[in-house]
C-alpha positions in Angstrom: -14.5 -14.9 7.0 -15.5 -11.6 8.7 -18.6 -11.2 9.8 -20.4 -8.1 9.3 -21.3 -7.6 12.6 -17.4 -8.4 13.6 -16.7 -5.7 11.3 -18.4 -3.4 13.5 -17.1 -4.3 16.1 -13.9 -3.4 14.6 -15.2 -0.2 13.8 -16.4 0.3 17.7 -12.9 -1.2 18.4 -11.2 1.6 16.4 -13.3 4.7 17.4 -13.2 3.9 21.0 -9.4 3.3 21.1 -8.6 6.6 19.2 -11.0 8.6 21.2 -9.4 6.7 24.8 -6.0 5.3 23.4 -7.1 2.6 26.6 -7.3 -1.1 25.4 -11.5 -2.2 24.5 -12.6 -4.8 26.0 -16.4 -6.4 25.4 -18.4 -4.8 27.9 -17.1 -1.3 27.3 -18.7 -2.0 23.5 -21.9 -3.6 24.9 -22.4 -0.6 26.9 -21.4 2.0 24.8 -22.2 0.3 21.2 -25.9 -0.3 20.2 -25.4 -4.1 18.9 -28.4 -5.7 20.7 -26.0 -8.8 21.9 -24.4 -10.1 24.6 -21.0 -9.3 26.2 -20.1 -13.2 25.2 -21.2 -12.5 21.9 -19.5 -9.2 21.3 -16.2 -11.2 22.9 -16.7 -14.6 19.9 -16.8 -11.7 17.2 -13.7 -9.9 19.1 -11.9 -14.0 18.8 -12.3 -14.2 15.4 -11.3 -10.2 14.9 -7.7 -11.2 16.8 -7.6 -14.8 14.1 -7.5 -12.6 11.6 -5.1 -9.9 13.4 -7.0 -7.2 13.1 -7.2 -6.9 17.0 -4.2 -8.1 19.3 -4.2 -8.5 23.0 -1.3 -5.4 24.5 -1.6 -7.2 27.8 -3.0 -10.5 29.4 -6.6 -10.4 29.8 -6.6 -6.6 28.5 -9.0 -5.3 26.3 -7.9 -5.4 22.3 -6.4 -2.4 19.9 -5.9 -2.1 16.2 -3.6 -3.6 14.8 -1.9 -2.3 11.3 -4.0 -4.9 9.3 -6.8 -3.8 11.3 -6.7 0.5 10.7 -6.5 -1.2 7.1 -9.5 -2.7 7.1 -11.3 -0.1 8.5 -9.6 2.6 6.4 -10.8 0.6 3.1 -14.3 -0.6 4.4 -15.3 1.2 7.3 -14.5 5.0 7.4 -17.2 7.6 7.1 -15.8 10.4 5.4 -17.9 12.9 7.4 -18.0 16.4 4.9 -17.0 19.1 6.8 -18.7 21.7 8.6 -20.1 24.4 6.5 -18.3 26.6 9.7 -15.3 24.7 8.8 -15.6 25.4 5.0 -15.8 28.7 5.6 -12.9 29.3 8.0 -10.8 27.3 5.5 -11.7 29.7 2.3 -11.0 32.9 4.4 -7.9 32.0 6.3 -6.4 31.1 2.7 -8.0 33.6 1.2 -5.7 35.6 2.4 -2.2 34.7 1.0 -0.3 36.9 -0.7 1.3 34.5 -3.4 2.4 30.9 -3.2 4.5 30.6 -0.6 2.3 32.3 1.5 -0.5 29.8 0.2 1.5 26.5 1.2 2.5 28.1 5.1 -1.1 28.6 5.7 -2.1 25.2 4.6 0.0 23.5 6.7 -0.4 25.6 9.8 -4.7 25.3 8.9 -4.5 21.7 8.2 -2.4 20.9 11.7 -5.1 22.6 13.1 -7.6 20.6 11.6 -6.5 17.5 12.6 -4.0 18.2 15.5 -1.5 16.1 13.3 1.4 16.9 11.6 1.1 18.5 8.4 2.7 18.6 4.8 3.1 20.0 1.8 4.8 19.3 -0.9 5.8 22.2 -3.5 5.1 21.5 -7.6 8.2 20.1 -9.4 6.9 22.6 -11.9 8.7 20.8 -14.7 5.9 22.9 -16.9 6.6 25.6 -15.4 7.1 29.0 -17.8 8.8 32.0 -16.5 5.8 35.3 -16.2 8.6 38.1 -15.3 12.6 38.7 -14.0 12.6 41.9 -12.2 15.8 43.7 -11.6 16.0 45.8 -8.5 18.8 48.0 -7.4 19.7 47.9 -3.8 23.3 49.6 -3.9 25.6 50.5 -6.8 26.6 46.3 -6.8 24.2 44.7 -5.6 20.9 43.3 -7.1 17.8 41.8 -6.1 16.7 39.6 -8.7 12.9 38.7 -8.7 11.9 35.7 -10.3 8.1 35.0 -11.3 6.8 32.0 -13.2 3.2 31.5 -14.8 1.8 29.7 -11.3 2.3 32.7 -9.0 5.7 31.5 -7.8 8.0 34.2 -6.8 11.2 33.8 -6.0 13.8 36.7 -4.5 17.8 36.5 -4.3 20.5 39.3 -3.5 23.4 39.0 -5.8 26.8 41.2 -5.9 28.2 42.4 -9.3 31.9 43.3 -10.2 30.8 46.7 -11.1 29.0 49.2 -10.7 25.4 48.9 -12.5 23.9 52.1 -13.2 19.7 52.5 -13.8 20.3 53.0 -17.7 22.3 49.2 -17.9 20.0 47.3 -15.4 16.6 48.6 -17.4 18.5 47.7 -20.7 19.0 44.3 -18.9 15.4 44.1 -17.4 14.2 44.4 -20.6 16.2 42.0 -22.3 15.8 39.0 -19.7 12.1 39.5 -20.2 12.1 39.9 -24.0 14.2 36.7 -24.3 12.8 34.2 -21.4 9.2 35.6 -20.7 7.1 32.6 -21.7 9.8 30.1 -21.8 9.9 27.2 -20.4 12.6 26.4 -17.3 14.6 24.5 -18.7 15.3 26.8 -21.7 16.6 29.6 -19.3 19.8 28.2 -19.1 20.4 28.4 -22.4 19.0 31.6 -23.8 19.9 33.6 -20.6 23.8 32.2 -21.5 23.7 33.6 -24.8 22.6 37.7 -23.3 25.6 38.8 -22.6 27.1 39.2 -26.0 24.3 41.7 -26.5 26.2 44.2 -24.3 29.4 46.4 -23.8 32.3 44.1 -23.4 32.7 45.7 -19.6 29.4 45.2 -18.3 29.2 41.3 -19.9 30.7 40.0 -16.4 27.8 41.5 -14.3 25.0 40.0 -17.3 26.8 36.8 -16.7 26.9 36.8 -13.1 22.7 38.0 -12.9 22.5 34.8 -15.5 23.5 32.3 -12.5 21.6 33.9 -10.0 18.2 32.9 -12.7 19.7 29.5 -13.2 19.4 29.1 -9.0 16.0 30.5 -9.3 15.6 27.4 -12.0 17.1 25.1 -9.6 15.0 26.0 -6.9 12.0 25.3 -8.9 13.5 21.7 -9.8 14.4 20.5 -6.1 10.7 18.6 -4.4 10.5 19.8 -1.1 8.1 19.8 1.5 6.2 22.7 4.2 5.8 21.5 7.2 4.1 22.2 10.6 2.4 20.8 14.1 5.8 18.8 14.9 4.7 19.7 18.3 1.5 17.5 17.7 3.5 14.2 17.3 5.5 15.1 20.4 2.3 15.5 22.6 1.4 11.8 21.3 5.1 10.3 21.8 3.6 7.3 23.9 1.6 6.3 21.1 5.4 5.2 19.3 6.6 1.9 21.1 10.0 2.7 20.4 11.1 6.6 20.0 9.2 9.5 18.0 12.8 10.5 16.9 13.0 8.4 13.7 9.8 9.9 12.4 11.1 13.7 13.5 14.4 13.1 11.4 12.4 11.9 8.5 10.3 15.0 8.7 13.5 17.0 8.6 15.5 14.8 5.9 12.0 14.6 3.8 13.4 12.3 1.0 11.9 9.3 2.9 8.6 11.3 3.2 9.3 12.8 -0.7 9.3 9.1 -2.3 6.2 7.9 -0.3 4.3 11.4 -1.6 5.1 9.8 -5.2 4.3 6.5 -4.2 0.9 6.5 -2.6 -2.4 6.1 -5.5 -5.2 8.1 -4.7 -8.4 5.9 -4.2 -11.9 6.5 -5.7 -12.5 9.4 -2.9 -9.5 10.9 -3.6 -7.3 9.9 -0.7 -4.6 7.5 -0.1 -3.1 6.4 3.7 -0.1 4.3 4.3 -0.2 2.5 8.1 2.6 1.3 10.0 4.5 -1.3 8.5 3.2 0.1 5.0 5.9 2.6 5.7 9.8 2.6 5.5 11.4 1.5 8.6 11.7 5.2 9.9 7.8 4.9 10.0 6.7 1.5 11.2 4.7 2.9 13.9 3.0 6.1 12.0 0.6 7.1 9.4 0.5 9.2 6.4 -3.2 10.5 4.8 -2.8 12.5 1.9 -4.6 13.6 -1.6 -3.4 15.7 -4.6 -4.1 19.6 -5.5 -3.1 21.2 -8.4 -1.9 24.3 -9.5 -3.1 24.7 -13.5 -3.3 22.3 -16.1 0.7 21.0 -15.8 1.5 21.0 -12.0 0.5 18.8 -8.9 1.6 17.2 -6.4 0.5 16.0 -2.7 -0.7 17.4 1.0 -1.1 15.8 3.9 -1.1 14.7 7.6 1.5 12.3 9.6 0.6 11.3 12.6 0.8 7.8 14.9 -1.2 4.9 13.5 -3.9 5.6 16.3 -5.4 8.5 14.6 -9.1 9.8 13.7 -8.9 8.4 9.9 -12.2 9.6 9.5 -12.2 13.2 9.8 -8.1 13.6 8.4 -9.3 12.0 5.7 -12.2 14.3 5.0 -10.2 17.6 6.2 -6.8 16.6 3.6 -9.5 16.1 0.7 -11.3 19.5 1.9 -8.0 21.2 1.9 -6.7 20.1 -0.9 -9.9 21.0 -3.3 -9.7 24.4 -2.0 -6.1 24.8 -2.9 -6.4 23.6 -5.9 -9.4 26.2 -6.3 -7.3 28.8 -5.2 -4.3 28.2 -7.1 -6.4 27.3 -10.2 -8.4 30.8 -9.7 -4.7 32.7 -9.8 
């Protein structure tokens, strides 16, 4: 059994390797810990740490680091989930203040929460399988060619260019404006397929080609909504701390590019009582053994959610990504609740 005095040792242990990232060995603890012992004693609780491998020896007669088991243990017991600064707060609510609709809202989360926490940083969109369409705007860019406009109820918009076989004068593409709207405001996604199918025997038999054709383009707006995916940035971050990774960082960068490894351990991870959830090292898929993921949910109304968060190496400041993805995440949700 742990002690609880080994227990903070760990917790030294931890702190002093992720500030360093230089092994700790008993008398760097003594002298920079307030434990009231002895080096020798400091070094029986540090034995009893490495039985239970929560410490390992990198070297001979080195000091000790974390082990997997170990940022465990201090993940679940010993992390202080510091608030943020009211400084911090403040920058958060005015740089996201300031986005112009959802996509807008996930870029500056990532770039502000890579900021935060010098880590990488993720975000994954809705599945919006609740989703309801708001509006389908219809704007001419040439006599053939459309920009369709797609707008659901959670301040998504989506924008394609499509080419019709004829000519579409103002009179047809208001006639088909309002129609699309009349028919599919309100409806769910996956009822556009079907009643944006049906429009095209409401018009002259020459112009039901170019109804049909602006019916796809909504049906890759639907599909777009379907398809998890994630917003990413700081890759540089994980780069700068490439010696922290035993073997290569390249395994973790391709499953930040591929994201379905990252996508299925988004689903996977529970949320504890404080509202975050980390998976360490060999917690992970293969791809990332040696790396961490901290993340916690947002929502976007009463039907929608899904996950943000930080990857990073296993020797990371748990502590304050922890507190800055559940900051982050309660604003969003704010935010995205408030529109």
């Amino acid at each position: 059994m742990v002690s609880d005095r080994a227990l903070h040792v760990l917790r030294a242990i931890v702190q002093d390797y992720v500030a360093s990232r230089e092994p700790v060995g008993s008398k760097a603890i003594v002298d920079r810990h307030q434990f009231g012992v002895s080096a020798a004693t400091i070094r029986n609780d540090m034995a009893i740490l490495e039985e239970e491998e929560l410490i390992s020896a990198p070297h001979t007669s080195s000091g000790r680091v974390p082990t997997d088991k170990g940022y465990r243990v201090f993940v679940d017991q010993l992390a202080d989930l510091r608030p943020l600064s009211a400084g911090q707060r403040q920058a958060i609510a005015a740089f996201l203040d300031q986005s112009v609709d959802l996509d807008d809202v996930f870029a500056r989360t990532v770039r502000l929460l890579s900021s935060l926490t010098n880590q990488v940083a993720l975000v994954q969109y809705p599945t919006l399988g609740n989703a309801r369409v708001r509006h389908i705007e219809l704007v001419p860019m040439s006599p053939t060619r459309l920009m369709t406009v797609f707008i659901t109820d959670g301040g998504r918009v989506d924008q394609r260019m499509i080419e019709l076989p004829v000519e579409a004068d103002e009179v047809f593409v208001g006639e088909l404006r309002a129609k699309l709207n009349a028919a599919l405001s309100g409806r769910a996604l996956a009822e556009v397929g079907t009643v944006a199918g049906t429009l095209d025997g409401q018009f002259a038999p020459d112009r039901r080609e170019a109804v049909r054709v602006v019916a796809d383009a909504l049906l890759g707006h639907v599909d777009e909504h379907r398809s998890d995916r994630l917003v990413m940035a700081g890759a540089a971050n994980l780069v700068r701390t490439e010696q922290d990774f035993a073997g290569s960082v390249y395994p973790v960068l391709e499953a930040i590019e591929e994201q379905v490894t990252l996508l299925k351990l988004f689903s996977e991870m529970q949320l504890d009582s404080q509202g975050v959830s980390a998976r360490i090292g060999r917690e992970n898929d293969a791809a990332l053994h040696e790396a961490a993921v901290v993340t916690s949910a947002y929502s976007m109304g009463r039907d929608s959610s899904a996950k943000l968060g930080v990857l990073g190496p296993t020797r990371m400041d748990y502590s304050n990504n922890m507190a800055a993805v559940r900051a982050v995440a309660r604003y969003v949700s704010r935010l995205l609740g408030e529109e």
